[in-house]
C-alpha positions, 0 to 999 in steps of 0.5 A: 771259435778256437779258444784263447787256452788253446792258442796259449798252450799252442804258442808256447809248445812252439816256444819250448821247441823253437826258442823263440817268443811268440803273441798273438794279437786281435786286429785291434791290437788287444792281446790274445795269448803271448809267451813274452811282455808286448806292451807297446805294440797296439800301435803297430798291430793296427797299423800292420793290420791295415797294411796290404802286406802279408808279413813285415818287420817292424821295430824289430818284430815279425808281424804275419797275418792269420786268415778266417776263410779269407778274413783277418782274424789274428796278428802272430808277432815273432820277437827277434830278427832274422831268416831264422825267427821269419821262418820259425814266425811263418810256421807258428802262423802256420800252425794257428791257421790249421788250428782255426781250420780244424776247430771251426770243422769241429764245430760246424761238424758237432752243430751238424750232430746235434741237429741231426740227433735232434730231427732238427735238419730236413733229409735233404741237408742231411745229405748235402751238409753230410758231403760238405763236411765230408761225413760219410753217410752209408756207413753203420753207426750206433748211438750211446748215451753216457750218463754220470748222475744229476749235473754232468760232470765237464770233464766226462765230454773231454774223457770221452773224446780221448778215450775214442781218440781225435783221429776217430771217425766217432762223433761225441758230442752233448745235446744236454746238461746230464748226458754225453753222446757217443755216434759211433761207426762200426765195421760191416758186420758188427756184433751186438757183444762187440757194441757192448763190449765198447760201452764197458772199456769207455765205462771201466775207462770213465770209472779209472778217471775217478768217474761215478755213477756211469749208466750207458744206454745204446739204440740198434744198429742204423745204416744210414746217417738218416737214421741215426737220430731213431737209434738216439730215440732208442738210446734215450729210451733204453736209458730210461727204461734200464732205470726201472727195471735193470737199476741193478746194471750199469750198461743197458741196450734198447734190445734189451729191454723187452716188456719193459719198453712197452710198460713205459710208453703206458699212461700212469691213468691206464696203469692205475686202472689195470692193477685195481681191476686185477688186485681190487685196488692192492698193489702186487709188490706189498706182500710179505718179503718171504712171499715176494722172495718166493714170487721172484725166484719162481720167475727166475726158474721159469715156474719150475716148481723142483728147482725154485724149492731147491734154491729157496732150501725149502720142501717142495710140498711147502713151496705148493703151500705159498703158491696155493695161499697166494691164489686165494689171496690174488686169484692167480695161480702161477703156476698157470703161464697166463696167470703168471703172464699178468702177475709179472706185468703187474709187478713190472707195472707198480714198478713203473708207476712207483719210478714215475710218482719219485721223478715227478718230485 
């Protein structure tokens, strides 16, 4: 149902252009929106809303109806008399009977969203709501998720719809209280970097309307509207997962997340039970902040021993030293691909459960 805000801003735009008062009443003659005092008139609201006629002047009033798909849903009242003041009233019923047009295909079309990202329709009312509402269904979309931090903000969902603009063919909805979603139609041939290169205008965007803590998650590429809720699996996931091991970014998409997307779906029991059997029960990421900054620039440099010294500013017969020191105390050796492999997971793992023990609170 269109909201009583937007008749009043809509009656009186027409106000300032046309000159005349407007109000728009319920059939039981309560007012809805009006631009002018319209004590008195219940009465004759009722009356005229019982009659057959479409329109009719009364004591000096134009009185027009305003349908529902058939249903009497308004009474527009024009004060005045006079071709004029008829014709200004017939457009202004005009306008609100597009507006409630528009708004409930808005809605049915956002439920229809919402029920599609949530598997909540059977593939057959996919297709058939999808041609009732004139979505069309064999085009490529991608899902993102807009998140702000704690309770989402009420202006974000509004940003967003202006941002993509109201004659866009995206889709921009909220399934929750934290998270804008974003069903966006690309063109054939859509590159990954321009996908990301949407996400940013929407957060530099969001950021300009005094916006914060803007993370944006986005699935994989989805031809056909049957598939659209797995890209907003792979969103939520993406979103998820960039909290644990990309915080550092902002913008975060589910191919991306490479191992990652793997330790997340572990159970914390099997994540316990794998650091205990590699550091008899230590925990990886507990060493010095001089070892932990040598373990980390030697993964960034690909175990390249010259250039991780070069970039720690230390001798390379030094960097040998921390390395062969921290075998002893672990037993892995990383400058052995398969031992560095298990340090990684290891670190990407207490991670993981570190993120997982926080959230639980």
């Amino acid at each position: 149902m269109i909201s009583n805000q937007i008749l009043q801003n809509t009656i009186d735009g027409l106000k300032s252009i046309a000159r005349v008062e407007l109000c728009v009443m319920d059939i039981d003659g309560k007012e809805v929106a009006s631009t002018t005092n319209m004590v008195g008139s219940a009465g004759a609201v009722v009356e005229f809303a019982a009659s057959p006629a479409d329109s009719q002047e009364i004591q000096g009033y134009q009185y027009f109806k305003i349908y529902d798909e058939q249903q009497l849903e308004y009474i527009l009242v024009a004060v005045g008399t006079g071709e004029d003041v008829y014709m200004i009233g017939k457009m202004a019923a005009f306008q609100v009977q597009n507006l409630l047009v528009a708004y409930k295909e808005r809605f049915d079309k956002d439920n229809f969203i919402k029920n599609l990202l949530l598997d909540n329709l059977l593939l057959v009312d996919i297709y058939s709501r999808s041609k009732k509402l004139h979505v069309q269904t064999d085009v490529p979309r991608v899902v993102l998720i807009v998140e702000t931090g704690g309770e989402r903000d009420n202006n974000v969902l509004e940003l967003t719809r202006n941002h993509f603009g109201s004659n866009s063919k995206d889709f921009i909805t909220a399934v929750d209280e934290n998270n804008v979603i974003v069903v966006k139609e690309l063109s054939d041939g859509t590159a990954a970097r321009e996908i990301e290169k949407a996400a940013q205008s929407l957060e530099s965007f969001l950021e300009k309307e005094g916006i914060r803590n803007i993370r944006i998650a986005y699935g994989t590429v989805v031809q056909e509207i049957k598939e659209v809720s797995r890209s907003y699996k792979e969103a939520k996931m993406a979103l998820d997962v960039g909290k644990i091991f990309f915080d550092e970014r902002n913008i975060v998409a589910y191919s991306e997340l490479g191992i990652g997307r793997l330790i997340y779906q572990l159970p914390i029991p099997l994540c316990k039970m794998f650091i205990k059997e590699i550091f008899d029960g230590k925990s990886p990421d507990e060493f010095d902040e001089e070892t932990l900054t040598t373990i980390y620039k030697f993964f960034e440099n690909s175990l390249n021993v010259s250039e991780t010294s070069r970039q720690l500013f230390i001798h390379r017969n030094t960097l040998v030293y921390r390395l062969d020191k921290l075998q002893k105390s672990t037993g892995l050796d990383l400058r052995v691909f398969e031992n560095a492999i298990t340090f990684k997971i290891a670190l990407m793992v207490v991670k993981y459960m570190k993120y997982m023990e926080n959230a639980d609170f």
